[in-house]
ROPA-238205 format. One record per residue (C-alpha): x, y, z; residue in three letters. Coordinates in steps of 0.25 Angstrom, whole numbers, padded with zeros to 4 digits, always signed. Layout:
XYZala
...
//
This chain:
-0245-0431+0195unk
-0245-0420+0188unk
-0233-0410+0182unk
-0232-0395+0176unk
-0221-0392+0167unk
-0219-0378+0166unk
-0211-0372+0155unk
-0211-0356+0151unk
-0212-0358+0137unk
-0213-0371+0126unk
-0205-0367+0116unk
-0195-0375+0108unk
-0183-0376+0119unk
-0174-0385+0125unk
-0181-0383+0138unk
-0194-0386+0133unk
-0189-0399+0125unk
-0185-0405+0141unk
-0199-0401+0146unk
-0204-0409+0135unk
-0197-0419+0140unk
-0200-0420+0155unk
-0214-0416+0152unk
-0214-0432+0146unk
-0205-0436+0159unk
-0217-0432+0170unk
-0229-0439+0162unk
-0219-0452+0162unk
-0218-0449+0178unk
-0233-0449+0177unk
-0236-0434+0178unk
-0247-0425+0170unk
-0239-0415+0162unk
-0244-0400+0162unk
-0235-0392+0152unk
-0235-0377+0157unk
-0231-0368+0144unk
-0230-0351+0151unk
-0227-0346+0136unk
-0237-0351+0126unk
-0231-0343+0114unk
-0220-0354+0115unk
-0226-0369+0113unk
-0217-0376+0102unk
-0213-0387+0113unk
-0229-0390+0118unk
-0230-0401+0107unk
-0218-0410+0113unk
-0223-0412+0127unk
-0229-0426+0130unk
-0244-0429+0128unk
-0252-0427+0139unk
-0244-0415+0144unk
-0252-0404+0144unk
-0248-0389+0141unk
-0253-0377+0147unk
-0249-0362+0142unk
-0247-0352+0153unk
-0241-0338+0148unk
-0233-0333+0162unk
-0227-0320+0157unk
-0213-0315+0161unk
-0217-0301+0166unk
-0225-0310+0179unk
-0214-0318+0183unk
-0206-0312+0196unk
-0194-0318+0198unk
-0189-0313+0184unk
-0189-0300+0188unk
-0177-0303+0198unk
-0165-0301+0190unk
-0170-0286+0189unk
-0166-0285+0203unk
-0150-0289+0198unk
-0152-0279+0185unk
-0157-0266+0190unk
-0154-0258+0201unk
-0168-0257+0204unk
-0172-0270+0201unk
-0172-0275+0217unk
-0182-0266+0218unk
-0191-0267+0207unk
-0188-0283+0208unk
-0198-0286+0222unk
-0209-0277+0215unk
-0209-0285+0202unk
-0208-0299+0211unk
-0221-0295+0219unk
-0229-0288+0206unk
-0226-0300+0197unk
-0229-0310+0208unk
-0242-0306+0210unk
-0246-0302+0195unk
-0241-0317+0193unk
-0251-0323+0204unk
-0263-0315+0197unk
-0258-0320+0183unk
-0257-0336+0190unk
-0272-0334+0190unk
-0275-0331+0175unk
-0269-0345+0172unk
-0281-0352+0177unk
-0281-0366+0188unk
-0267-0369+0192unk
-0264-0383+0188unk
-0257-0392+0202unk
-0246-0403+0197unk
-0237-0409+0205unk
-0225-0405+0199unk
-0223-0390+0191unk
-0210-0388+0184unk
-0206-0375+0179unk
-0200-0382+0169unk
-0192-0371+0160unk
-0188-0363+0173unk
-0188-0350+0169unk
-0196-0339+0178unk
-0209-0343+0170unk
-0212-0356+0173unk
-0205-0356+0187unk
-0214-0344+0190unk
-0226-0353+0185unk
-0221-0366+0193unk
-0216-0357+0205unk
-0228-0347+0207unk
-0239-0358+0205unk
-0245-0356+0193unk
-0248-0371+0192unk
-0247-0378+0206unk
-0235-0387+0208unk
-0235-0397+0219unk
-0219-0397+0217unk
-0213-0387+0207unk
-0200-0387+0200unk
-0191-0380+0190unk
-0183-0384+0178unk
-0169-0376+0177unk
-0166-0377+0164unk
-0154-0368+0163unk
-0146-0379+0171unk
-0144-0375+0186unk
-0150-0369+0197unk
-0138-0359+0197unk
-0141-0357+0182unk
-0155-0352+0187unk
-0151-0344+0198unk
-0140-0336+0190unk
-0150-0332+0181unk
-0160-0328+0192unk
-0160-0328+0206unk
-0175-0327+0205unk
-0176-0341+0202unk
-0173-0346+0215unk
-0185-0342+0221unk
-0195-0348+0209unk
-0184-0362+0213unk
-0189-0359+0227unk
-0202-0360+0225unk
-0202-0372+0215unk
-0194-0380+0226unk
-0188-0387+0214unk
-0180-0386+0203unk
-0172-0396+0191unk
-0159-0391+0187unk
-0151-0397+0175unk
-0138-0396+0182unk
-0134-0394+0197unk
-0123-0385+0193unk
-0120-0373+0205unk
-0135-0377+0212unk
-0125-0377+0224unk
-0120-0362+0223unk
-0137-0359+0221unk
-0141-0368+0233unk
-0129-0360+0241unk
-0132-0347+0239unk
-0148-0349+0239unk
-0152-0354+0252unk
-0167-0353+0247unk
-0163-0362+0238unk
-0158-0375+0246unk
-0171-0381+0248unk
-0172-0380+0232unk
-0173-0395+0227unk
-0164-0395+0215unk
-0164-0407+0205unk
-0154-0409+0192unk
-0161-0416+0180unk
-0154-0417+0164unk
-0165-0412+0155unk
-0170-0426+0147unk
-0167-0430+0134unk
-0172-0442+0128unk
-0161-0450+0120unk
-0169-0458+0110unk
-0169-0447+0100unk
-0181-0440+0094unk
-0188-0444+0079unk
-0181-0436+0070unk
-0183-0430+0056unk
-0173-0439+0048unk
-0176-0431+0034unk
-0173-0417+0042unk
-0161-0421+0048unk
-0156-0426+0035unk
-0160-0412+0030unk
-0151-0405+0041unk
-0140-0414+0037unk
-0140-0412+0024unk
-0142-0395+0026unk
-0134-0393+0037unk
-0122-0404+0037unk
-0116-0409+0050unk
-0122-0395+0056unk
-0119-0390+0069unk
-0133-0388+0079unk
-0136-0380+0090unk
-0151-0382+0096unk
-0155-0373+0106unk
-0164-0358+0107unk
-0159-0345+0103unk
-0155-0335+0113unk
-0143-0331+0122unk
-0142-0342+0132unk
-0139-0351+0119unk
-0130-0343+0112unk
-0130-0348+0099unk
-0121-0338+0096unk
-0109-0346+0099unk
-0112-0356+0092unk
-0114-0347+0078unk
-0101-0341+0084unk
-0093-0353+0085unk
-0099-0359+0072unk
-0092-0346+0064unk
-0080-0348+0070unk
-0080-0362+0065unk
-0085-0358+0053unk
-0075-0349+0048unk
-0062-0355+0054unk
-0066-0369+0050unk
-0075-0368+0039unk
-0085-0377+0046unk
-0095-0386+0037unk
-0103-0387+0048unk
-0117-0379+0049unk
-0122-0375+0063unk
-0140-0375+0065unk
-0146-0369+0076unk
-0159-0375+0080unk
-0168-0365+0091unk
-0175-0353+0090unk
-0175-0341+0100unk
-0172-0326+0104unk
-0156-0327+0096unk
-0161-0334+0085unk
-0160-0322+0075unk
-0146-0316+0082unk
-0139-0330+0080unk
-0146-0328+0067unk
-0137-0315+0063unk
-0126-0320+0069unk
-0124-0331+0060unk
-0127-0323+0048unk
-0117-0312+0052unk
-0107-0322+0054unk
-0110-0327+0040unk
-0116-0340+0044unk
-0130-0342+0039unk
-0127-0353+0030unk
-0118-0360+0042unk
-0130-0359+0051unk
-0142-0360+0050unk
-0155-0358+0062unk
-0167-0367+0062unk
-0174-0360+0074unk
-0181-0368+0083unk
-0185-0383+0081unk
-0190-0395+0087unk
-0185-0405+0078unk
-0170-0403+0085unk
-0167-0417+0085unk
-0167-0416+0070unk
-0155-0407+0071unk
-0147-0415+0081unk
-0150-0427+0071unk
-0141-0417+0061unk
-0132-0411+0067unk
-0118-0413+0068unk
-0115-0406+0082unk
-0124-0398+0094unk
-0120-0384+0096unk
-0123-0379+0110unk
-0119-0363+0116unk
-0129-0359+0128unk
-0120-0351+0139unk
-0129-0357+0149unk
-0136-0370+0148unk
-0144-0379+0157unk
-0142-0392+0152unk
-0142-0391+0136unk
-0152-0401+0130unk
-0147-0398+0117unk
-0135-0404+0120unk
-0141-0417+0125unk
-0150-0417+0112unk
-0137-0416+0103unk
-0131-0428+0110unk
-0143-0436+0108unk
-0142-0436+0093unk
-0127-0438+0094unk
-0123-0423+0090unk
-0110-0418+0099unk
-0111-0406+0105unk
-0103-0392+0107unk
-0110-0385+0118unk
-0104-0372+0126unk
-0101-0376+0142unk
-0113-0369+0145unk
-0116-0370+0161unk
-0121-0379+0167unk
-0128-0388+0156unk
-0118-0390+0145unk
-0108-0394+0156unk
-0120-0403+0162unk
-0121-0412+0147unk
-0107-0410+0141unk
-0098-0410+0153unk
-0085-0407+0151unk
-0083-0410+0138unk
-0088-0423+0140unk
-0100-0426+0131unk
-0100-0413+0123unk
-0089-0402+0119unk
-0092-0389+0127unk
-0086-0375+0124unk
-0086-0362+0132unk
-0098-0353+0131unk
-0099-0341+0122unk
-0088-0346+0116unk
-0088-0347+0102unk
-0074-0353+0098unk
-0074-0363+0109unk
-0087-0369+0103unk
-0082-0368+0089unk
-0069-0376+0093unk
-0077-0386+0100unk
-0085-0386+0089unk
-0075-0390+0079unk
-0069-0401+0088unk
-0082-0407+0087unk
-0083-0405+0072unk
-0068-0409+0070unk
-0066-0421+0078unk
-0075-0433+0075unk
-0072-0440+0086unk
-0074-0431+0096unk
-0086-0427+0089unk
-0090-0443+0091unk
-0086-0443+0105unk
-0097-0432+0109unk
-0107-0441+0100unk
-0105-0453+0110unk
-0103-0444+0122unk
-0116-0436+0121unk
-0122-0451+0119unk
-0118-0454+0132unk
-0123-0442+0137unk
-0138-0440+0136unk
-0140-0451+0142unk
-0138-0443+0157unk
-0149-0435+0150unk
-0161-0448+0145unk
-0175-0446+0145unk
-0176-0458+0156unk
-0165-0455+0165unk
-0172-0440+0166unk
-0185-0444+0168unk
-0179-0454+0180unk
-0173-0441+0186unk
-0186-0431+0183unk
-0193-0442+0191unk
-0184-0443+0203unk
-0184-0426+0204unk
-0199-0428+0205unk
-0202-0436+0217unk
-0190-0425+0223unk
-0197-0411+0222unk
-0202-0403+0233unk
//
């Protein structure tokens, strides 16, 4: 058996850290591993997936790719015009460009694993041939998707499947879309392994020693992490508390230079400090005192299973439907309204001020990550296998 996973770029992501993980998950269920990167400027994650697995570079650029075109017909006034013309030019520009690629490949299974338009157009218009074709929606619902553009539910269409990480509103979506009942939806928790990775003992002493009981958030720069909040709520803190505390970022991305400013405007640059993207982030979980999260939206929040992990508490903003999904309400994590800077930097110092609390959320994110192990995943991925259409 063979299966395509399908991502639209390899760079150093939280996405790209899960597909490592079920690339590994389908050679244990016996299948050959094809890795499909569509942006080859970006390959820092290639070197992590298993041995064996092999990865093929395949640039599909965004100007080809139809169905983004279709929020142009909710923007302009002429866009429901222009809108059909750009769908049928693009369509058949991309069936001529299928043909520079060379043989199409045939799996059994083809995942357009990142579920952006890229790979769901490279899965869904049969640039590899798929025996039975699926979509990963790493944003959290189906709804989530279809918010965001209603273009996708005809790429869902057509892949006949998809894998959500929460079912939240898929109802109100299967309701309103009577194309879309026949669609075969599945939820499944991004993995996380819980014995925990070899760390670089000497380098987290080194953070400990530099940074104190620091503050961490992990995650890329740029507007659906907002970062801001968290520099926000960390000055308030900092000037009516005094807080000893230093706060590191660890991620790179399009508002790395912005939060940057931000932080030296508010007279923070010795308070916080950037260290861009890394893939040592276990290291930094080792030291850290407490995880930081802020993302207005968020799928399901590896990050935050990753903080558990290494017994680190988190203060996360309710973002929909994910945060909710791991935390619950309040149950394994302290959650605080999103955008909201004074709400995060009073749960923050709840956490900081109350050692027992902070020691509840140690055991209870224990508890938790077990609903997200390695084996009980793969046990689940399985089962959705032998399902598809």
């Amino acid at each position: 058996m063979k299966a395509a996973l399908v991502f639209q770029s390899l760079g150093i992501g939280g996405v790209e850290r899960v597909g490592v993980e079920y690339a590994h998950m389908f050679q244990e269920l016996g299948y050959e591993v094809d890795i499909y990167n569509l942006d080859p400027s970006a390959t820092e994650m290639e070197p992590r997936f298993p041995k064996g697995a092999h990865i093929y570079h395949k640039y599909l650029p965004e100007f080809l790719l139809p169905d983004r075109y279709f929020n142009g017909v909710k923007r302009w006034w002429w866009g429901k015009y222009a809108y059909p013309l750009l769908y049928l030019g693009t369509s058949i520009l991309l069936y001529l460009y299928r043909f520079t690629m060379g043989r199409r490949r045939s799996y059994d299974i083809s995942v357009a694993f990142s579920g952006h338009f890229r790979d769901l157009t490279f899965v869904s218009r049969n640039f590899i041939k798929g025996k039975k074709k699926t979509a990963w929606l790493h944003v959290g619902s189906l709804m989530d998707n279809m918010v965001a553009s209603s273009a996708y539910g005809d790429i869902y269409r057509k892949l006949k499947n998809i894998c959500t990480l929460s079912s939240d509103g898929d109802y109100r979506v299967l309701l309103r879309n009577i194309a879309l009942r026949d669609l075969n939806i599945h939820r499944i928790y991004n993995p996380l392994r819980l014995e925990q990775e070899k760390l670089d003992t000497d380098f987290i002493q080194e953070l400990k020693d530099t940074y104190g009981d620091f503050l961490l958030m992990v995650g890329r720069f740029d507007p659906d992490k907002d970062q801001k909040t968290v520099i926000l709520a960390y000055h308030k803190l900092y000037q009516e508390h005094n807080l000893p505390n230093k706060l590191v970022f660890v991620g790179g991305g399009s508002t790395l230079a912005e939060c940057r400013s931000l932080a030296e405007s508010l007279g923070l640059s010795h308070q916080i400090t950037f260290f861009g993207p890394r893939q040592d982030v276990a290291n930094f979980y080792s030291a850290a005192h407490l995880a930081l999260h802020s993302s207005p939206a968020e799928g399901l929040g590896v990050v935050l299973l990753e903080a558990m992990k290494y017994r680190l508490p988190v203060v996360a903003t309710d973002s929909p439907p994910g945060v909710r999904e791991v935390l619950g309400h309040d149950e394994y994590g302290l959650t605080c309204r999103v955008g909201d800077y004074e709400d995060m930097a009073e749960k923050i110092l709840r956490m900081l001020t109350d050692p027992s609390l902070y020691e509840h959320y140690q055991k209870q994110g224990q508890k938790r990550i077990v609903d997200f192990s390695y084996e009980k995943i793969r046990e689940e991925l399985a089962r959705i296998l032998d399902e598809l259409k």
